[in-house]
C-alpha positions as MATLAB code, in Angstrom:
seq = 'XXXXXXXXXXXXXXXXXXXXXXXXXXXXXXXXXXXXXXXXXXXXXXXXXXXXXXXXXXXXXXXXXXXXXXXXXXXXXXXXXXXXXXXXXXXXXXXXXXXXXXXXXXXXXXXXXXXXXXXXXXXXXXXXXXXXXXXXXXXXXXXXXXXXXXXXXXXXXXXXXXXXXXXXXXXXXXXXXXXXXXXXXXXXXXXXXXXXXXXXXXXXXXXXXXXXXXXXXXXXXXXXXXXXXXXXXXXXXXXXXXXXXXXXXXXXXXXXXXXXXXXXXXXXXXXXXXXXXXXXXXXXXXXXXXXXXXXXXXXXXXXXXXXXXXXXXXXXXXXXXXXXXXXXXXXXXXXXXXXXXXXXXXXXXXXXXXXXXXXXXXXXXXXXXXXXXXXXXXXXXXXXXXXXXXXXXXXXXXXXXXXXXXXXXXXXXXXXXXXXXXXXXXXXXXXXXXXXXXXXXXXXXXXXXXXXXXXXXXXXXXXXXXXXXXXXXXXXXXXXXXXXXXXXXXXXXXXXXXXXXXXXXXXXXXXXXX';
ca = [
      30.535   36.586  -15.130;
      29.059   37.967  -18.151;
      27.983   34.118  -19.244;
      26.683   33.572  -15.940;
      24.515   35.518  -16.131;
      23.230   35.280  -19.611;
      22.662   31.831  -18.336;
      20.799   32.320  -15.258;
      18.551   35.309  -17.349;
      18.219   32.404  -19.721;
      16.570   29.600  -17.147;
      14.614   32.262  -15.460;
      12.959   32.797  -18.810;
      12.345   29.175  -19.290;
      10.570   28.909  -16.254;
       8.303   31.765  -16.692;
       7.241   30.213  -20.606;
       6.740   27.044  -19.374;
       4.165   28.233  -16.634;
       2.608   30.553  -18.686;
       2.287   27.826  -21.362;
       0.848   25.421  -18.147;
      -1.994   27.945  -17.967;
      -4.853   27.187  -15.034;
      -6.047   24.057  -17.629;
      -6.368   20.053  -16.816;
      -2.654   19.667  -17.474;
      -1.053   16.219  -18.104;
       1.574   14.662  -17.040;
       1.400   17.022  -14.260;
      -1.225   14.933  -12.783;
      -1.658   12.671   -9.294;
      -0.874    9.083  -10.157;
      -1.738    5.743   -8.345;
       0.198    2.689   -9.093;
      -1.964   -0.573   -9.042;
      -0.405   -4.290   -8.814;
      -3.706   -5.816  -10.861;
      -3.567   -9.436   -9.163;
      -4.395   -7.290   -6.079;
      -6.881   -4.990   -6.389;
     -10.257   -5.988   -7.506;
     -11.405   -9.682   -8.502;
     -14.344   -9.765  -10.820;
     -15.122  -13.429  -11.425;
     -14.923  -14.603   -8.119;
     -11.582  -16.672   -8.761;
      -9.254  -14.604   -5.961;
      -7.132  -13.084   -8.451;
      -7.927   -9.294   -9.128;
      -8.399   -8.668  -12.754;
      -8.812   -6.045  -15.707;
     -12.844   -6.120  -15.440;
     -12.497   -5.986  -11.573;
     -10.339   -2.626  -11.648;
     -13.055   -1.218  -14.324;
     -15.420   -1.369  -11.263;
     -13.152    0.343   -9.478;
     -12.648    3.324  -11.099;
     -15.566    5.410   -9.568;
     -13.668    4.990   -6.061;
     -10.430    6.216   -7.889;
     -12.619    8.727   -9.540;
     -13.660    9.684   -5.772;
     -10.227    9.855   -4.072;
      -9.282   12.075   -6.938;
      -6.886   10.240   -9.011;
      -5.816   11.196  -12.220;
      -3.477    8.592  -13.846;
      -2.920    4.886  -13.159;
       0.512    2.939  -12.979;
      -0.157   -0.492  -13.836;
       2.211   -3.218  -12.892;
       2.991   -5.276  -15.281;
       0.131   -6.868  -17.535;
       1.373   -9.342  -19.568;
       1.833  -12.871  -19.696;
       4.075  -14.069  -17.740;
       5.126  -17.299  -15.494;
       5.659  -15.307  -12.007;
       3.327  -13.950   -9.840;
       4.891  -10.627  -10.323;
       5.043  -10.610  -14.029;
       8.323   -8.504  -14.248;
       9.561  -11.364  -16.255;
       7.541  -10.872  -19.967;
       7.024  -13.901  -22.748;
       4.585  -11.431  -24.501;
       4.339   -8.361  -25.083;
       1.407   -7.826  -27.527;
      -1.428   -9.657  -24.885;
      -2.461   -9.401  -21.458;
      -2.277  -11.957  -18.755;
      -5.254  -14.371  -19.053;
      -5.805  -14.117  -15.561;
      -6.132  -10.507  -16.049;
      -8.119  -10.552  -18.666;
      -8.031  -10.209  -22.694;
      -6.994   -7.412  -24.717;
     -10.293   -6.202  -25.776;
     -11.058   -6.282  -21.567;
      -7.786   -3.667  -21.727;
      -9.375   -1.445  -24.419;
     -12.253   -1.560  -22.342;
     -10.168   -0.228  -19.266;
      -8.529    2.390  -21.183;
     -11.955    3.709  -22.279;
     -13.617    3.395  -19.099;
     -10.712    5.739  -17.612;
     -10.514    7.947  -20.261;
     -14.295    8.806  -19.883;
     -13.225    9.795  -15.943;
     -10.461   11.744  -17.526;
      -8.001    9.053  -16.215;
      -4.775    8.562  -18.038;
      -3.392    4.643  -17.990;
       0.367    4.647  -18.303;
       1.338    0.623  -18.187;
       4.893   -1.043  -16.751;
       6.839   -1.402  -19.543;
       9.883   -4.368  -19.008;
      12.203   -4.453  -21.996;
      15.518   -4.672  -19.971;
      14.952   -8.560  -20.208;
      12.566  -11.184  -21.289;
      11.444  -14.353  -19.959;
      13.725  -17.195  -20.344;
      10.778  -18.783  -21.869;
      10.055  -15.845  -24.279;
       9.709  -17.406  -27.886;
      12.947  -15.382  -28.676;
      14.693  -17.299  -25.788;
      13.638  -20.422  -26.787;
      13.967  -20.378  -30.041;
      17.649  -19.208  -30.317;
      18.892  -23.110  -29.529;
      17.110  -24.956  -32.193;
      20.111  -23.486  -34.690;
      23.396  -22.024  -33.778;
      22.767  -19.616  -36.367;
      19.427  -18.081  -35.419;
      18.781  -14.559  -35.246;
      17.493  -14.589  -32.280;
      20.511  -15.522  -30.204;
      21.665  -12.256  -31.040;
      18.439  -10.914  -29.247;
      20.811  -11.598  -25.928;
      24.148  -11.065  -24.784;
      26.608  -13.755  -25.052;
      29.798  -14.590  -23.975;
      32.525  -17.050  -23.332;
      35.325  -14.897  -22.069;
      35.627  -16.448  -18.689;
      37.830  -13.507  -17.472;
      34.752  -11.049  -18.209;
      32.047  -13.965  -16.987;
      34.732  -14.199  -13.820;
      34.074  -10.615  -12.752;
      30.066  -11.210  -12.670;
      29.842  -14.563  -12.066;
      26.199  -14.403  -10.757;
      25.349  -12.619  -13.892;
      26.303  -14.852  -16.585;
      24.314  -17.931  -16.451;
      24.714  -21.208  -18.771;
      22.102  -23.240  -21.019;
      20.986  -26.627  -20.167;
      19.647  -28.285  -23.022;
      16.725  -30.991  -22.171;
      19.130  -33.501  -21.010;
      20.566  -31.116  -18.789;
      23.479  -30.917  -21.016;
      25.254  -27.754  -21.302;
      24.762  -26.263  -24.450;
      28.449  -24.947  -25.883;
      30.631  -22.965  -23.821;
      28.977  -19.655  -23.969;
      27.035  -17.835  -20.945;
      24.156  -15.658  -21.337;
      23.466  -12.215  -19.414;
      21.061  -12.058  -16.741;
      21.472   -9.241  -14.317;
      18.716   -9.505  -12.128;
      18.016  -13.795  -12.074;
      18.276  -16.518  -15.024;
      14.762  -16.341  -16.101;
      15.405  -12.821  -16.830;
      17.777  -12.739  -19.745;
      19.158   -9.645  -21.001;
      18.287   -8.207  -24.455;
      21.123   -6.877  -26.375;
      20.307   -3.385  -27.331;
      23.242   -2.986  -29.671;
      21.430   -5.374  -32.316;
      19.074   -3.140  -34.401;
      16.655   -5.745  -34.556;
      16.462   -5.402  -30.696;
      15.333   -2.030  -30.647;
      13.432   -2.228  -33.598;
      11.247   -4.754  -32.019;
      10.267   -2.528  -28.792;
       9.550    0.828  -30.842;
       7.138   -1.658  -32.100;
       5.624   -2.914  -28.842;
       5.692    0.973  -27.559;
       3.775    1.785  -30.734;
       1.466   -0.886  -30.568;
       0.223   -0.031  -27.060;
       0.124    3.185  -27.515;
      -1.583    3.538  -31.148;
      -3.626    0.097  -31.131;
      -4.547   -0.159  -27.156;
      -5.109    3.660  -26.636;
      -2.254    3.765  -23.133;
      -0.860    7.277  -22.022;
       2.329    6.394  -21.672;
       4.850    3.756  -19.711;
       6.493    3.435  -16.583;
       9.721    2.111  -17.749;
      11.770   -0.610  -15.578;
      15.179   -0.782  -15.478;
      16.349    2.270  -17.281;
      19.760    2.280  -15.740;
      20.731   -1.581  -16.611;
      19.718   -1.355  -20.887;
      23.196   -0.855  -21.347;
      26.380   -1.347  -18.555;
      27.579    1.441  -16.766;
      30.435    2.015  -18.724;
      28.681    2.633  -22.029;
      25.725    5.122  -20.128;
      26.282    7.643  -23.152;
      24.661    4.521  -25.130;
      21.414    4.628  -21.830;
      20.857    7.950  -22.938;
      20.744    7.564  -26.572;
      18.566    4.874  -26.632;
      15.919    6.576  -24.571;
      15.913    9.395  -27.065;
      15.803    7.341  -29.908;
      12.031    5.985  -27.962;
      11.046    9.071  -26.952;
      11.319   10.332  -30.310;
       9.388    7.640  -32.189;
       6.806    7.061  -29.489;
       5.820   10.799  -29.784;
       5.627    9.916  -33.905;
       2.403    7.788  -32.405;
       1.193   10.015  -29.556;
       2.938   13.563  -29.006;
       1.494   13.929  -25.343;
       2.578   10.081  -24.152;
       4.515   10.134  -21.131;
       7.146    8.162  -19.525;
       8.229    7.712  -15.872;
      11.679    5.901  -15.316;
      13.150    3.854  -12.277;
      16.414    5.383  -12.178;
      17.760    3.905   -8.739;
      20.335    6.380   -7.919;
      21.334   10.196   -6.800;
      19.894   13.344   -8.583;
      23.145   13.571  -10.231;
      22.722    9.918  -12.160;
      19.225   10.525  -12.744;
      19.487   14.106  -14.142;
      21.075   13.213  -18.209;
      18.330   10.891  -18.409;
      15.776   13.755  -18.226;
      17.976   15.034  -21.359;
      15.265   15.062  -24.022;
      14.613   11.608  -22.992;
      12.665   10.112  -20.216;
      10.365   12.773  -19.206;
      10.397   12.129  -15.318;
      12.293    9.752  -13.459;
      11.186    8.593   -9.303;
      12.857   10.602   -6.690;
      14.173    7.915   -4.774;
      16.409   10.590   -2.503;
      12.849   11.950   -1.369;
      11.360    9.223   -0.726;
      14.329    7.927    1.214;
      14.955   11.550    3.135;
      11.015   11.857    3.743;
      10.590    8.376    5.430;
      14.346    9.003    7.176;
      13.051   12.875    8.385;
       9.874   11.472   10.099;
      11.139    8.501   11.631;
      14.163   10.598   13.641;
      11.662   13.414   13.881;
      13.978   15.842   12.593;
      14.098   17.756    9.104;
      17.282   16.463    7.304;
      17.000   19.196    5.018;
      14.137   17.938    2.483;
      13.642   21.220    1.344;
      17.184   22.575    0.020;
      17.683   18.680   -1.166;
      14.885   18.870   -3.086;
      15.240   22.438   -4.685;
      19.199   21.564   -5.156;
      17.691   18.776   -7.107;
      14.928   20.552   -9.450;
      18.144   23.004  -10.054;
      20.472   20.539  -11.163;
      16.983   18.488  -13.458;
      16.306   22.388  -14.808;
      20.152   22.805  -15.934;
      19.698   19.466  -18.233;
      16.227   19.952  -19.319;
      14.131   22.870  -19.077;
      10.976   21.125  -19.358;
      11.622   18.331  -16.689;
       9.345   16.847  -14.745;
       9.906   14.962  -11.076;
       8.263   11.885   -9.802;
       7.912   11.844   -6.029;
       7.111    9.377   -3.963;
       6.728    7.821   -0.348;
       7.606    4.027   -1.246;
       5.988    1.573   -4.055;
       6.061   -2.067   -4.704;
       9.984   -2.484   -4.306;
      10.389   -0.919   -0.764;
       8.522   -1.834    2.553;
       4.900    0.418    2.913;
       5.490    3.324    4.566;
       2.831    2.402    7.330;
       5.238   -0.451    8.655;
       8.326    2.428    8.652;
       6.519    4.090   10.874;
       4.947    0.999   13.294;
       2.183    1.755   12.606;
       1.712    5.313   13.548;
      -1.368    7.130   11.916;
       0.089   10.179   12.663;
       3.045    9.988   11.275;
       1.388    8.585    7.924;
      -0.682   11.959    7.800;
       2.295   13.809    7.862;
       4.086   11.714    5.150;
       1.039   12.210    3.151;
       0.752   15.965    3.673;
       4.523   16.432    2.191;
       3.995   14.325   -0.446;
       0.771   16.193   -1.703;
       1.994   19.469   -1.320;
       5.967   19.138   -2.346;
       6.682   19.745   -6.261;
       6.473   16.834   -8.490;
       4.046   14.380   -9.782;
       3.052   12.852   -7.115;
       2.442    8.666   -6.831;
       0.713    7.121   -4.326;
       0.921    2.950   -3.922;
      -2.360    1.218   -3.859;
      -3.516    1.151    0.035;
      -0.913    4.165    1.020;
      -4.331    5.790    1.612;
      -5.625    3.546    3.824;
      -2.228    2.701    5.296;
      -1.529   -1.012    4.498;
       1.089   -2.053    6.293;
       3.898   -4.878    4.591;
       7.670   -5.780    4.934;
       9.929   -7.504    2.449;
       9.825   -9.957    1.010;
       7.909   -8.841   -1.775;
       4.730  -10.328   -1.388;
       3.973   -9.171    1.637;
       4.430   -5.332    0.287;
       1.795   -6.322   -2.385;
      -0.926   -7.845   -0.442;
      -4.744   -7.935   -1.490;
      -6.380   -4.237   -1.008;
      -8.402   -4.497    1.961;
     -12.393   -3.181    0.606;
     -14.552   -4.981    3.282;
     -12.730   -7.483    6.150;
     -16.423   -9.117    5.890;
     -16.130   -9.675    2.197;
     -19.594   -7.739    1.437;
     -17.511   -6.527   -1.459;
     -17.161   -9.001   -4.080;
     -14.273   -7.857   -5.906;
     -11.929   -8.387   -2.885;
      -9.024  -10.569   -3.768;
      -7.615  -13.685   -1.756;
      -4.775  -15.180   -4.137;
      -2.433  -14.272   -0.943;
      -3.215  -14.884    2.608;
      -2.392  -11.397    4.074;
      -0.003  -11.233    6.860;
       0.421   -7.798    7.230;
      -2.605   -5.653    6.106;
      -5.111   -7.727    8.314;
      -8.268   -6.199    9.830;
      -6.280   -5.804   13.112;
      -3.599   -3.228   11.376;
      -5.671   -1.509    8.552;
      -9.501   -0.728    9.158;
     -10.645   -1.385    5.010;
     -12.174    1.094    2.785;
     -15.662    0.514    3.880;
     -14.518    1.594    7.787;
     -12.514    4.438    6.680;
     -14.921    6.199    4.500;
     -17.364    6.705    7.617;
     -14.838    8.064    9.569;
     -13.963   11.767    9.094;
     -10.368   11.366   10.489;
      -9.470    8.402    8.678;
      -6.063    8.184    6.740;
      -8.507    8.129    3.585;
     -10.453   10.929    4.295;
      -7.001   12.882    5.204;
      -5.686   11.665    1.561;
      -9.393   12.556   -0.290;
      -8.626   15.768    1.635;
      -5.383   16.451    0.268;
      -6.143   15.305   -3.152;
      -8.456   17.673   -3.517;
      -6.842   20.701   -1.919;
      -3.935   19.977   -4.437;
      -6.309   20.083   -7.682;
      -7.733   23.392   -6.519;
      -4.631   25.551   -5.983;
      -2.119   26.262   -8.406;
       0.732   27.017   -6.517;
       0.547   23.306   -5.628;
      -0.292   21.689   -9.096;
       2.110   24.146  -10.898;
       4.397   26.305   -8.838;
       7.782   27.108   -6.978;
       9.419   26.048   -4.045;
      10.842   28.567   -1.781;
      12.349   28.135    2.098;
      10.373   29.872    4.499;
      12.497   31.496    7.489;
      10.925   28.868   10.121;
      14.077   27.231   12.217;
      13.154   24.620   14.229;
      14.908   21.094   13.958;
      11.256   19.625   14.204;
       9.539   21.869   11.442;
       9.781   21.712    7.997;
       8.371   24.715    6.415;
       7.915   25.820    2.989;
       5.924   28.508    0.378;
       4.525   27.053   -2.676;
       3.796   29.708   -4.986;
       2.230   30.738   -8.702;
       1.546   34.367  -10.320;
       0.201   35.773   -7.545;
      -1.088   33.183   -5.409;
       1.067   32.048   -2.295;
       0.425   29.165    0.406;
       2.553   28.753    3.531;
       3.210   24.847    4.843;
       4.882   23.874    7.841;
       5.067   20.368    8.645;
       5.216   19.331   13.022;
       7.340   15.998   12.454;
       8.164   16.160   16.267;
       6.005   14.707   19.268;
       6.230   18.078   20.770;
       4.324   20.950   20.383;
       5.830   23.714   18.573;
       4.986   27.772   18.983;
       6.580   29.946   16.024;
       6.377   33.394   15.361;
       4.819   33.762   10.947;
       7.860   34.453    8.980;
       7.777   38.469    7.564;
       6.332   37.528    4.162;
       3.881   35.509    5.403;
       2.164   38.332    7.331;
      -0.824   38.608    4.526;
      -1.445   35.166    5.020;
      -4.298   34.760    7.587;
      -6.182   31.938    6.606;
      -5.462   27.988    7.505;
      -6.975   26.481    4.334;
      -6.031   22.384    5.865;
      -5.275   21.292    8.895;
      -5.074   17.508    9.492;
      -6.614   17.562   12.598;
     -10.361   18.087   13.374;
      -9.608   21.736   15.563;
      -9.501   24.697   14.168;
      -5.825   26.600   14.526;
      -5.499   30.031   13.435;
      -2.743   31.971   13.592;
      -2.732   35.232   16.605;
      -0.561   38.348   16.272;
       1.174   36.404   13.720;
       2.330   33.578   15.777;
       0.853   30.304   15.696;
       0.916   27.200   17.674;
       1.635   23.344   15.777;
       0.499   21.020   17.501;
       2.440   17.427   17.414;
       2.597   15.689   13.783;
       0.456   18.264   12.502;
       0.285   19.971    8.954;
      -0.766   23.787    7.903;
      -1.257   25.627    5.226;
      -2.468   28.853    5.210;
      -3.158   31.499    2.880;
      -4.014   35.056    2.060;
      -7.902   35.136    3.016;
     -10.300   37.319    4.752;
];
C-alpha cells in the first residue's frame, strides 16, 4: 500500500513538472499536424502531378487554417505511385522536385513557424534499391546481408507469402534461398541485426535532419523492424535512433504507426518513439458516431494516457480520425456534414496531437482501394487555380460530393470554416493545447461529455452524436461556467437555470465568462 502510493504521489508530480515546464509558450511537438500525400496537393508546372514548389504556394492557406506541422508522405524516389517502396534515400522524387526545392520548403515553413516532419520507410527498400540489386553480382557481397535470407523451407513453409525467391535475368532462380518481404516482393526486408544496417539509417536520419533542416519523421512500420517474437529487439532499436537523432537535433520528433491496442503501443513510448497514432480512437470515434451512441471514448481514452504515463512520463499521443491507409471519414459517414462536424469537434478538443488528412477539412470523400482515399485536393472544380492536380481522375471527391476550397471559404457554415474555427479555438485555450481530461457527470447514451482543464482554466464539451435533441441539466462543477465559447451551428445556445438544450449533432463548449 505504502508503494502504491509512493507511486501514484510520484506520477502526480510528473504531471504537474511537465506542465509547468509546457508554460503558455509556442510548444512543439504539441502542435496541430496535417499530413500531405505531395503527388496530390498542389501542381506547380502545369504537368498534373503536385510537387515540392506547388505545396510552397500553399503554405499561406495552411498558414490560414492554422496548421502547425506537416506530415509528408513519402518523398523519395521511388517506382510506385505511392512511394512507400524507397531506392533512395538521400534525394527527392524528380517529379517532386530537387533537393535544393526541399530546402526551399523547409525554409518557407519554418518562416510560418511550420515544422516539416517527413515519412520515413526503413522497414524495407525497393527491390530495385542499389543494395538489392547489387547483392547478386557476388555471392559474397555485403549487401546480401542488408536482407533477410533463408532456405529453411520449414520456417519459409509457415509464411509462405512472405518469403519470396530471385529470378535472375533469364528467369532462373537464383540458389535455393528466399528473401523476406512482409508486405509485397518489391518491398524487401532489411535485416536490422547487421550493424551495417542500422548504421546506414542513423545516417539517412542524420542527414535529413542536419543537412535538409526536417523536424522530425513519421516512421512506417515500427512494429514489423524486427518479428514479434524478438519485440524486446523493436524497442531497442528505436532507442538506439532516438538517441543519436537527438545527437543532431535535441527537439526532433517522431510519430510511429504502431497498428495495434494501447497495450502494444505503450513500451514503444519507452524513451523511444515519442508518440505513436491512436488507432483505438480513431476506430471508437468513427464507430461512436456512426451507431450514434458513446462507446465509452472518454474512459478508453484516459485508461489509455494512464497506461502511456506508467511507461513514459513525458509521452505524447497522436490522434486521429483516419489518414491515407483507411477510407476518409466523409464516406463513413455517407456523406453526412453533420456528422463530419462532430468528428471534427472531438478530434480538436480531445488530448493529443491532433492530425488531420489533407481534405478532412473540406470533407473529401474516398473508399479503398488506395487511390481513391488519396485523390487530387479539390481548390477550384473550374480549375481557376493552377496548382490543382489531375494525375488521377477522381471518383470520389468530385464537385457533386465536396464543394472545393474556393466554395467553402465563402460560406460561413462550411466544413472549412467549422475546422478554421476549431483550429483556432484550440491555439487560444490552454486547457485544450495542454491540459487534463476529466468525465463530466452527463449520462446520456447519445452525449459524450467531457472537462478539459489547465491551472485554473476549465472548459466544459459535450458532444450531441444522436439525431435527437437532447435537454440536460449542467453537471454541479460546471455551475461557474456560463459562457458557450463554440457552437457549430450558426444560433446562439446558452445555457438557463443551468440546464441547457443540444440540439442534434451539435458541439459546446462553454466556459467561465461574464
Amino acid at each position: 500500500m505504502k508503494n502504491t502510493l509512493l507511486i501514484i504521489l510520484f506520477m502526480i508530480s510528473c504531471q504537474t513538472q511537465d506542465r509547468q515546464s509546457e508554460d503558455l509558450k509556442y510548444h512543439y511537438p504539441n502542435i496541430i499536424f496535417y499530413e500531405i500525400f505531395l503527388q496530390s496537393y498542389a501542381d506547380s508546372n502545369g504537368d498534373g502531378v503536385g510537387d515540392i514548389k506547388g505545396l510552397i504556394s500553399k503554405l499561406d492557406y495552411l498558414e490560414e487554417l492554422g496548421i502547425e506541422g506537416i506530415w509528408l508522405m513519402p518523398v523519395h524516389p521511388s517506382p510506385t505511385y505511392h512511394k512507400y517502396d524507397i531506392t533512395d534515400y538521400y534525394s527527392v522524387h524528380s517529379d517532386y522536385g530537387t533537393i535544393e526545392d526541399f530546402k526551399n520548403l523547409v525554409d518557407a515553413a519554418h518562416k510560418r513557424n511550420i515544422r516539416i516532419i517527413i515519412d520515413l520507410v526503413v522497414n524495407h527498400t525497393s527491390s530495385y534499391h542499389p543494395w538489392f540489386i547489387n547483392f547478386s553480382k557476388k555471392k559474397i557481397n555485403k549487401y546480401r546481408d542488408y536482407y533477410v535470407w533463408t532456405s529453411d523451407k520449414e520456417l519459409i513453409s509457415k509464411e509462405p507469402h512472405h518469403w519470396h525467391k530471385v529470378n535472375d535475368s533469364a528467369g532462373s532462380i537464383i540458389d535455393n534461398e528466399k528473401y523476406y518481404g512482409f508486405f509485397w516482393h518489391e518491398m524487401p526486408d532489411l535485416n536490422f541485426d547487421n550493424r551495417d544496417v542500422r548504421k546506414e539509417i542513423i545516417n539517412i536520419g542524420k542527414f535529413w535532419l542536419g543537412e535538409i533542416g526536417i523536424d522530425g519523421f513519421r516512421l512506417d512500420a515500427v512494429r514489423f523492424i524486427f518479428p514479434e517474437e524478438k519485440v524486446e529487439k523493436n524497442y531497442l532499436w528505436w532507442q538506439e535512433f532516438r538517441m543519436e537523432m537527438q545527437k543532431v537535433k535535441p527537439d526532433f520528433f517522431m510519430v510511429g504507426e504502431i497498428w495495434g491496442e494501447d497495450i502494444i503501443v505503450a513500451p514503444f513510448l519507452e524513451k523511444g518513439i515519442h508518440a505513436g497514432f491512436n488507432f483505438d480512437l480513431s476506430f471508437a470515434i468513427i464507430k461512436t458516431i456512426k451507431e450514434e451512441t458513446d462507446s465509452g471514448i472518454v474512459e478508453q481514452l484516459i485508461q489509455t494516457r494512464e497506461l502511456y504515463l506508467e511507461c513514459e512520463p513525458g509521452f505524447y499521443d497522436a490522434i486521429f480520425l483516419t489518414n491515407h491507409d483507411q477510407n476518409r471519414v466523409m464516406s463513413e459517414f455517407n456523406g453526412d456534414i453533420r456528422k463530419a462536424k462532430v468528428a471534427a469537434s472531438l478530434l480538436l478538443t480531445l488530448p493529443g496531437i491532433p492530425f488531420i488528412y489533407y481534405g478532412e477539412e473540406l470533407g473529401m470523400t474516398g473508399e479503398k482501394p488506395d487511390e481513391f482515399i488519396r485523390e487530387p485536393f479539390p481548390w477550384d472544380y473550374n480549375t481557376k487555380d493552377s496548382c490543382q492536380t489531375t494525375w488521377e481522375e477522381p471518383e470520389y471527391s468530385i464537385q457533386e460530393n465536396v464543394p472545393s476550397l474556393n466554395e467553402q471559404r465563402a460560406d460561413k457554415l462550411s466544413l472549412f470554416n467549422h475546422y478554421k474555427k476549431l483550429i483556432k479555438l484550440r491555439k487560444s485555450y490552454k486547457s485544450l493545447r495542454y491540459g487534463d481530461i476529466l468525465p463530466a457527470t452527463v449520462k446520456n447514451p447519445g452525449l459524450i461529455s467531457y472537462y478539459r482543464n489547465f491551472e485554473d482554466e476549465t472548459l466544459l464539451i459535450l458532444h450531441n452524436i444522436s439525431k435527437n435533441e437532447i435537454k440536460i441539466s449542467l453537471p454541479e462543477k460546471a455551475s461557474s461556467l456560463k459562457k458557450v465559447i463554440l457552437t457549430s451551428l450558426s444560433a446562439e445556445i446558452q445555457p438557463e437555470n443551468n440546464k441547457i438544450t443540444i440540439p442534434p449533432f451539435t458541439s459546446i463548449i462553454i466556459s467561465a465568462g461574464p
